[in-house]
N, C-alpha and C positions, 0 to 999 in steps of 0.2 A: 916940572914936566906936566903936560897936561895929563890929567884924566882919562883910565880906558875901562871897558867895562869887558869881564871874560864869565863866561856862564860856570854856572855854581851845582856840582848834582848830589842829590840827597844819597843817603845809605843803600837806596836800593837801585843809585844808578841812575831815579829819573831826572829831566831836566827841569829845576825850579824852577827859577827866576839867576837875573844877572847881577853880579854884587860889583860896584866899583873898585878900583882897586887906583892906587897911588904910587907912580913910578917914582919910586925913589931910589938913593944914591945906596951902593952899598955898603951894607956894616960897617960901621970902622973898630979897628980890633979896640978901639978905646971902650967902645959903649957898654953898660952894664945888659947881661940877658932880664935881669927880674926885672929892672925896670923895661924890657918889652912886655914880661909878662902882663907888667901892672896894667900896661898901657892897654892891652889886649883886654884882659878884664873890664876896664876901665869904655872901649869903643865896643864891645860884644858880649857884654857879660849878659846881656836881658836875653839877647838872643841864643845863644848859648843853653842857657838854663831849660826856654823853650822847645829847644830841640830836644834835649836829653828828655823832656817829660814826654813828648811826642815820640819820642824811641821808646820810651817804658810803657807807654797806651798802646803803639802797638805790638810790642813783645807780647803783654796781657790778650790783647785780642786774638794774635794769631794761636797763642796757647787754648785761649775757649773754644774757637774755632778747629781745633787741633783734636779736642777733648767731645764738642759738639756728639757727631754717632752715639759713641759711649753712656750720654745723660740725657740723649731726645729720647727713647721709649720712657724711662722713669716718668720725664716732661707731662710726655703724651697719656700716662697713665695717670699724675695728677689733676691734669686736666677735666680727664672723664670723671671724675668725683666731684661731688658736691653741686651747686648752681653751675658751674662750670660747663657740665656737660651736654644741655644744649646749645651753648654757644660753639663748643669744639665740634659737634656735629655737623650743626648747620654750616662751620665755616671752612669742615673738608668735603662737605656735599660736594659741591662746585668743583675743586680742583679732583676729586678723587674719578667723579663721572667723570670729567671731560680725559682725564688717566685712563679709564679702562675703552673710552672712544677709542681713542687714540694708540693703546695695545691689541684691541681687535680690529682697528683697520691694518694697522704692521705689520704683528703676529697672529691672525688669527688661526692657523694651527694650532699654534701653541695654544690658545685659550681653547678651542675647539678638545686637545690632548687634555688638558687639563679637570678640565668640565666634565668629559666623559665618563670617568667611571663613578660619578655622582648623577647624572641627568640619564645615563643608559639604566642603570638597576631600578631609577625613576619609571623612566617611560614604559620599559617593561612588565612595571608591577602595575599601571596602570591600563596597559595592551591587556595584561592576561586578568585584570579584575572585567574588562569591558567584554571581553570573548568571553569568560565564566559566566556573566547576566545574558550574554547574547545566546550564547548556548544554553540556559537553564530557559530562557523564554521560547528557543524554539522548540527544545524540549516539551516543554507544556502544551504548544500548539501543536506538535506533533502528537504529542500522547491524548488528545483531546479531540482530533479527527475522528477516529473512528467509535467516539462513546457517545451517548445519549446528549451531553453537552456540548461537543462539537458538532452531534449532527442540529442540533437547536442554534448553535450560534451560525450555521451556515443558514439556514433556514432563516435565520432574522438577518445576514448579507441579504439573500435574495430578496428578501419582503422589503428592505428599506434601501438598495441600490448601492450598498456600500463593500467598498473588498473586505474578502474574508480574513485578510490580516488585520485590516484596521477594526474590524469587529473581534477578532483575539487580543487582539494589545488592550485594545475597549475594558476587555473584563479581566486582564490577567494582570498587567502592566500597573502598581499605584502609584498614585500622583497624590498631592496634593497643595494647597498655595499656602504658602506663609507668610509674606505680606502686600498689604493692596495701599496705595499713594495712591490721592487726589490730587494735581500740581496743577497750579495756573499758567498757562501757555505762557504766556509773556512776562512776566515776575519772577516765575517760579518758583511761590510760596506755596506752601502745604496748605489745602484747601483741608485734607480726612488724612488718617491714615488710620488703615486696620491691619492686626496680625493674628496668629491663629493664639489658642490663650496659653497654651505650651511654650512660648516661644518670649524671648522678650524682647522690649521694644527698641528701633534699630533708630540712630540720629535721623529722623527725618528733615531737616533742613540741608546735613550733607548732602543726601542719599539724591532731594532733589534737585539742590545745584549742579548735582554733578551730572545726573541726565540732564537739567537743562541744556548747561554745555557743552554734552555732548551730543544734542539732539542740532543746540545750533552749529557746531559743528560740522555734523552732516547736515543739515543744510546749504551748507555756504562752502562746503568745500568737496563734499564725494557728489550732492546731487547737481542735477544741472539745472540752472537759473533758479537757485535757492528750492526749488521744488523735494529734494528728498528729505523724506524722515526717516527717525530710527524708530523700526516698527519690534524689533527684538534681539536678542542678543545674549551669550554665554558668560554667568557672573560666577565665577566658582562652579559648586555646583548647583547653583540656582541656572533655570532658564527665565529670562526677563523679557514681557510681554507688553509694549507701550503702546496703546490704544489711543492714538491722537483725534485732539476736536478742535474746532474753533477759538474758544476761549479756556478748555484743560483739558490736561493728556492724565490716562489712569494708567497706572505702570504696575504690576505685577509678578512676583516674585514667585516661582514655580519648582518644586522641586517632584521628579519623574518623568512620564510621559504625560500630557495633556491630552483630554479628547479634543478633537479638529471643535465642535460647536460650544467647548470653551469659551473661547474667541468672539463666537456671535452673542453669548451672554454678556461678557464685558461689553462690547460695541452698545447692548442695548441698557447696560446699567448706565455708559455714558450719552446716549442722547436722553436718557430722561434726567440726568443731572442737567445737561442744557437746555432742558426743557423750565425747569426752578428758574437757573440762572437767568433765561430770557422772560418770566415774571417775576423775575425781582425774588423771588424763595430765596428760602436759607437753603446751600448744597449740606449743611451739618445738619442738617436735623436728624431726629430719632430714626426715621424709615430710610432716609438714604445712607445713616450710618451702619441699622441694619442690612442692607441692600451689599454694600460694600463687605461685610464681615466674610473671610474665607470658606465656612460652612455654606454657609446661605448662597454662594457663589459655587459651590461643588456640588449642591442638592440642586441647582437650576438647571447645571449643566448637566444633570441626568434623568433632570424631567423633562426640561424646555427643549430638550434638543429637536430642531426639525429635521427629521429625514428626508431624503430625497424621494420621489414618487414611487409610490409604491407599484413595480410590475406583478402581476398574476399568471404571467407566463411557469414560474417555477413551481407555484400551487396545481397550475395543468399538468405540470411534466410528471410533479409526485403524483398526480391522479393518475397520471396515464400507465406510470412506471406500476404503480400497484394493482392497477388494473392487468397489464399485463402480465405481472407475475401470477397475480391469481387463476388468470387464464390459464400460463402454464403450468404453473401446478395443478388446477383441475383437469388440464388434459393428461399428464403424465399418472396420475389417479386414474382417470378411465383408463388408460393404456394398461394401467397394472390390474387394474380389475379384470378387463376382456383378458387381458394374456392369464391372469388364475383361473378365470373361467373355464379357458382352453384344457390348462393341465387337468383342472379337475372333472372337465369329461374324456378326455384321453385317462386316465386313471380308473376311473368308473367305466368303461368299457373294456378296459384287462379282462380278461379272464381268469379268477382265480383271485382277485384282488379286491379285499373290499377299503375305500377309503373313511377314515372315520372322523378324521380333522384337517387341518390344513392350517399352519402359522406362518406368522409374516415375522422377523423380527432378527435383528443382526444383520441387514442388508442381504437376507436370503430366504427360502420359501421352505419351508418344513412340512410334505407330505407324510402324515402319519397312517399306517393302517395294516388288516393285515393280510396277509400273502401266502396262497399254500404253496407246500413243496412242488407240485407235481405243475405248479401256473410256469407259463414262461418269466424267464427272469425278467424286471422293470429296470429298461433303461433310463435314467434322469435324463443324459444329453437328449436322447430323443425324443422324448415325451415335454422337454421344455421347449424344445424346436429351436432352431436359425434366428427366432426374434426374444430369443428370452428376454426379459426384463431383468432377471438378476437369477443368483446362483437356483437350484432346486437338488434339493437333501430330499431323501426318503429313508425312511425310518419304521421297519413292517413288523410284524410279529406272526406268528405259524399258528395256521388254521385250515381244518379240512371243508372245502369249500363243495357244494354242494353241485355246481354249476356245470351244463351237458359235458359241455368238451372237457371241465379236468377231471369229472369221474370215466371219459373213455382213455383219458390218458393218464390216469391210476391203472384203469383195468388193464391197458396194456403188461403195464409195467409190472403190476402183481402177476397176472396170468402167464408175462412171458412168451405172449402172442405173436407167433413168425409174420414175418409179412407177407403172407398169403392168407390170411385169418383178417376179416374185415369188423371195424368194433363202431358201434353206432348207439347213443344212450339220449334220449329226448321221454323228455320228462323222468328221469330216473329209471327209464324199462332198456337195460342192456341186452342189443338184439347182435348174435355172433356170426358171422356168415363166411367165405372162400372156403377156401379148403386147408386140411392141415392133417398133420398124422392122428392117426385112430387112437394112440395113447397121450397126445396132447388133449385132443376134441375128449377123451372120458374127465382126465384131469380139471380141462374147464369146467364140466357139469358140475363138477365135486365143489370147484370154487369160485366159480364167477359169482355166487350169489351172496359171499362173503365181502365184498369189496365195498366199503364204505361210499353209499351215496346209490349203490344197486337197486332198486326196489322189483325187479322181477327180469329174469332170463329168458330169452330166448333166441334159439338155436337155427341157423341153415346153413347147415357145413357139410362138404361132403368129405365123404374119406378118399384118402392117397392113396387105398388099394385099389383102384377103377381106372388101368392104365389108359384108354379112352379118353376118359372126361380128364386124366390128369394128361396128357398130351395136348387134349383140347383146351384146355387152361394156363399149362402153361404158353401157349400161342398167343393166345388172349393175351396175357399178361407180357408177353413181349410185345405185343401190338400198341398196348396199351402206354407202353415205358416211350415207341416210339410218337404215339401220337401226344404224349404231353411234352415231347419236343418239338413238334413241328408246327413252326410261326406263318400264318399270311402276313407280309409286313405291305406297311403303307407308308405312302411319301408324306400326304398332309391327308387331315384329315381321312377320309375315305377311300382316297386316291390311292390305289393299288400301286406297290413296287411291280420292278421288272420281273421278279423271281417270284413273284405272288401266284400265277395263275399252275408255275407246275408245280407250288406245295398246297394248292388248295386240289389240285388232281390226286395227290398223295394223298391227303388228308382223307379224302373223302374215298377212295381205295382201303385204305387202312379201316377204315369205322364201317364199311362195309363188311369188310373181313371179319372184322369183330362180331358182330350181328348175327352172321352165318355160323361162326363158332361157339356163338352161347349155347345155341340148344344143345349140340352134342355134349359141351359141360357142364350141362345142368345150371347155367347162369341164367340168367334175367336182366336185358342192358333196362333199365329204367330210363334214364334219359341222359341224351349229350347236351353239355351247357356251353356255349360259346362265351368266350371271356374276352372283352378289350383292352387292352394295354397302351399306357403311352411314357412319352423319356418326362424328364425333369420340367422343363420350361411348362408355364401357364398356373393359372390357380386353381384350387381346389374344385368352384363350381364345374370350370368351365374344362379340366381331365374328365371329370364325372363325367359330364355329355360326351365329351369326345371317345370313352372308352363304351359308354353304351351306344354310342354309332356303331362303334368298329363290332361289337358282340352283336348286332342285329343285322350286319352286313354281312356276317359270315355264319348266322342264323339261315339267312335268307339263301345265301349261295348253296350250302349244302343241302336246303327244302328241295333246291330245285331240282339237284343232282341225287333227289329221289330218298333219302333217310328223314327218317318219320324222329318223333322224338328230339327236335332240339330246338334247343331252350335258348335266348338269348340275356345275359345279364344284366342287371340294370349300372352296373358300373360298377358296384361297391368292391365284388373279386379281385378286381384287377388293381386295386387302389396300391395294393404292396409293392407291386410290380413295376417301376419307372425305372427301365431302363432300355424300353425299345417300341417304337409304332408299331405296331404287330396286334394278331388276333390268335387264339388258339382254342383249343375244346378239349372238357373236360368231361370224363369219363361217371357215369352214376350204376354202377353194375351191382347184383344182385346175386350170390348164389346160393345154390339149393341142394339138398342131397336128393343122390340117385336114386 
């Protein structure tokens, strides 16, 4: 029979290859089985063999593969020891980045969740180290406004144009540079390098490759048509400062704040480096290595700095401001001097009062002095007046004062003097006069001339046994009670009120009466004194006049209505009196015995 070919599958099902197969006749019960066997052996024994080793390879592999998990970290752990372990680095670099790519663009939550309570306690600790320096700096600038130091740093703001912050940070804030690189623009070989001597030295051929390429970098891909440089930038905690030139850039390693005219120090260390390199100079020699050193770089920038133009406007303003204080404090000085002035002749004309000092001190005025019993008492509010300058204390001590009025107003008070008994003492000669009972008038004899400050008595008293003169007296003396009530008032000045012309008919009725009634009582009018009066409003010159108007207008009216004897005042009487436009007369009577 011909040849047919049926497909052949391996252990696990897949499809090999096709094996030929030979249609033959079947069994006959005659044939021996071992000799199929043989024959089997005999056409497939190679093949056979091959397979079984191939089923036992892969038994073994799928078991390793089975076991694999289990024995990869041991692996992974041998790995990392010995020479080994740069090679196992470098060669999970690649898969392991392009892994966590690949998990933060998926999952980035999760990486986000996971990160966090590692990168939060981070960021925080670095938020509240930046706010404790930010706050201990403004601290300083605020605690330095108002002392000798901040008003001198504000003062050199104004002189040199600069803000008063940038002048605080200037002197509070330290900086200083730890390393300086010379790089050639286009190689990017180390031309110098300096560090500060504390510090040790850092690869400079990385440090400048790596700005190289990162400088052409931004050239060729953030600026536009190759035009930008990298002029600085945040390296840890260095600030990095790269001063670019034609043919080299100086790069600068900064740690604090920097002053702003830093910058133009570097600029001008580097054009006199180009200035060598375009004669041919060595950029290393002795003075441009000196030049470059970080000291010598931090002393320039605190001599060589140029300021900005200096204004003289803020040296006028302090002239003016001190000018004008001085002013007002010399005027508040005169003020307080005229206003002591004041009190201490209002003081010195009390009666009864002598002042002996006068202190300033405790934000109050201290009149010292002292004071008899018998003076009227010393009011402070009034005697300081409506414009005081500050408080006024008085402080007196008890003395018998020698002066007219408090020895007639002791004698009252000792003698017990009715008021009909008239007491009058110039120069120390107390003279007694009205009337009074016969056993008072002996009594005074006895003692008027006891009264401290008396130096001689004398007598014109009548006696109350003279019913006559004492009718005729007491007349008088009602007359008298009403004439030193009765007002001529005026409108302004001079200008007579409505009611003025029928109290000046009374007036002058009543003092007629008076006149007529002396002699019978043995009195003596001496003379009537016209006094002017005015209310509150105007100052002191200008009541004075207007009160000596009104006393020589009502002087004058009563000459004409015929009484002899009167006097008009010069203003001084009426000074106590503000509280009404008005004129009135005052009685000067005299008596005598019968």
């Amino acid at each position: 029979m011909p040849a047919s070919l049926a497909p052949a599958e391996s252990r696990d099902g897949d499809r090999v290859e096709a094996v030929p197969l030979e249609t033959r006749a079947p069994e006959s019960p005659a044939e021996d089985p071992d000799d199929f066997d043989r024959l089997k052996t005999i056409l497939f024994g190679d093949e056979r063999g091959t397979l079984e080793a191939l089923d036992a390879r892969v038994e073994k592999v799928e078991a390793a593969q089975h076991d694999l998990p289990s024995r990869l970290p041991g692996a992974i752990e041998r790995a990392q020891q010995g020479i080994g372990a740069a090679r196992m680095s470098k060669a999970l670099a690649r898969p392991v980045t392009d892994a966590l790519a690949s998990a933060v663009g998926q999952n980035r939550q999760l990486i986000v969740d996971v990160l966090f309570p590692v990168i939060g306690p981070a960021i925080r600790k670095a938020i509240a180290e930046a706010l404790r320096n930010l706050v201990a700096d403004l601290n300083g600038a605020i605690e330095s406004s108002l002392t000798p130091r901040g008003i001198r740093w504000r003062i050199e703001a104004w002189r040199s144009g600069a803000p008063y912050a940038e002048v605080v940070l200037r002197h509070t804030l330290k900086y200083g540079i730890d390393h300086v690189f010379l790089i050639e623009r286009d190689s990017g070989l180390v031309l110098d390098r300096e560090s500060a001597p504390h510090l040790p030295e850092l690869d400079a051929d990385a440090i400048a490759g790596m700005l190289t390429a990162i400088g052409a970098f931004v050239r060729d891909s953030v600026g536009r048509d190759g035009s930008g440089t990298l002029d600085s930038a945040r390296v840890g905690e260095h600030l990095l400062w790269v001063v670019q030139g034609p043919r080299a850039n100086l790069a600068c390693f900064i740690h604090g704040v920097p002053p702003a005219n830093l910058h133009a120090v570097l600029e001008q260390r580097l054009e006199a480096i180009h200035a060598a390199l375009a004669g041919d100079g060595d950029v290393a020699d002795q003075a441009t290595r000196q030049s470059l050193q970080p000291d010598v770089l931090m002393r320039d920038a605190r001599t060589d700095a140029t300021p900005a133009a200096k204004s003289r406007w803020p040296v006028y303003a302090i002239v003016l401001i001190v000018v004008a204080l001085a002013a007002w404090f010399l005027a508040q000085r005169l003020r307080d001097s005229a206003w002591i002035e004041e009190v201490r002749t209002s003081l010195a004309a009390h009666p009864g009062f002598v002042l002996t000092r006068i202190e300033r001190a405790g934000g109050a005025l201290t009149a010292h002095g002292l004071l008899d019993p018998d003076a009227e008492p010393l009011d402070a509010a009034a005697i300081a007046g409506a414009r005081a300058r500050m408080p006024l204390k008085l402080d007196t001590l008890g003395y018998v004062s020698t002066d007219d009025a408090i020895v007639a107003r002791r004698a009252r008070r000792l003698l017990d003097a009715p008021a009909s008994v008239t007491i009058d003492v110039r120069g120390g000669a107390l003279a007694l006069g009205g009337h009074a009972d016969g056993a008072w008038i002996v009594h005074a004899q006895d003692k008027a001339a006891w009264v401290p400050g008396v130096g001689s008595v004398a007598f014109n008293m009548a006696s109350d046994t003279d019913a006559a003169a004492l009718r005729a007296r007491g007349e008088i003396e009602r007359l008298v009670g009403d004439i030193g009530f009765r007002r001529v008032a005026f409108v302004r000045d001079t200008e007579l009120a409505d009611s003025a012309a029928a109290a000046l008919d009374a007036l002058a009725s009543d003092m007629t009466r008076v006149e007529a009634l002396a002699q019978e009582a043995g009195a003596t009018v001496v003379a009537w004194t016209a006094i002017g009066t005015n209310d509150d409003p105007g100052t002191d010159s200008i009541n004075a006049r207007l009160r000596a108007a009104r006393a020589r207008w009502l002087a004058d009216a009563l000459l004409a209505r015929g009484l002899a004897n009167v006097h008009a005042d010069a203003g001084n009487a009426g000074a106590a009196i503000q509280s009404e436009r008005a004129a009135f007369v005052r009685p000067d009577i005299t008596w005598a015995k019968p």
